[in-house]
N, C-alpha and C positions, 0 to 999 in steps of 0.2 A: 507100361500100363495098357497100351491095346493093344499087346500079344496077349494078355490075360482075359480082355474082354472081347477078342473077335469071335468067341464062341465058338472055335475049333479043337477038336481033340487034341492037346499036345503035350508033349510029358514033360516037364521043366529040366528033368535031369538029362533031356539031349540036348535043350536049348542052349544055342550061344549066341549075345549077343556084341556086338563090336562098334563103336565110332572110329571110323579110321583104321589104326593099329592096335587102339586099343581095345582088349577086353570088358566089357564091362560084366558079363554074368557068364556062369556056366556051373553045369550042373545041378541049378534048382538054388545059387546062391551066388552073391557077390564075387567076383571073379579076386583070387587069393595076391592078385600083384594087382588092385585096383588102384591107381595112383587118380584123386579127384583132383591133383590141382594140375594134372599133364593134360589130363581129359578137359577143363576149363580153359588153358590154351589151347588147345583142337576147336574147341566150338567159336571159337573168335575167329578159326580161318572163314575164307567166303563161301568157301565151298567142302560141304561136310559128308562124308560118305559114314549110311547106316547100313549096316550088315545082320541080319537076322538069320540063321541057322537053325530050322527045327529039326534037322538031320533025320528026315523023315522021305529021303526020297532024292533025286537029283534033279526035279525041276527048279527054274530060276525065276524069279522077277526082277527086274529093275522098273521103277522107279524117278521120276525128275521132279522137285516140286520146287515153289520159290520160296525166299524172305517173309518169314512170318512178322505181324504187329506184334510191337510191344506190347500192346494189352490181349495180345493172345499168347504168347509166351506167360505174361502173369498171370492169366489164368489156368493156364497150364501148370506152372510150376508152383502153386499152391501148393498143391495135395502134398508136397514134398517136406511143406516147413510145418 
């Protein structure tokens, strides 16, 4: 959701994005081997690594942030249900 709202030029169809190992988009759609219940075990580890790919170039960013509240999680994960 704020890859689509940071209000940068970016083509969906180069975007990849990844928790971990896994996939989770590319090409402008849900990644074709999305498995959501391996991705749900990933996000219970402590430490979660996000990967954003707009394959627009070969600069990097990282990134360190902590443990988000539970009631920021639920607000977050609204928009979903």
């Amino acid at each position: 959701m704020g890859i689509g709202k940071s209000g940068e030029n970016i083509d969906k169809h180069k975007l990849i994005v990844k928790l971990g190992e896994f996939t989770l988009a590319e090409k402008g759609k849900v990644f074709e081997n999305y498995d959501e219940e391996k991705v749900k075990e990933y996000m219970k580890w402590d430490s979660i690594l996000i990967e954003v790919n707009l394959n627009l170039g070969s600069d990097t960013f990282e990134c360190y942030t902590c443990d988000f509240t539970h009631d920021y999680i639920d607000i977050n994960a609204d928009y979903r249900n």
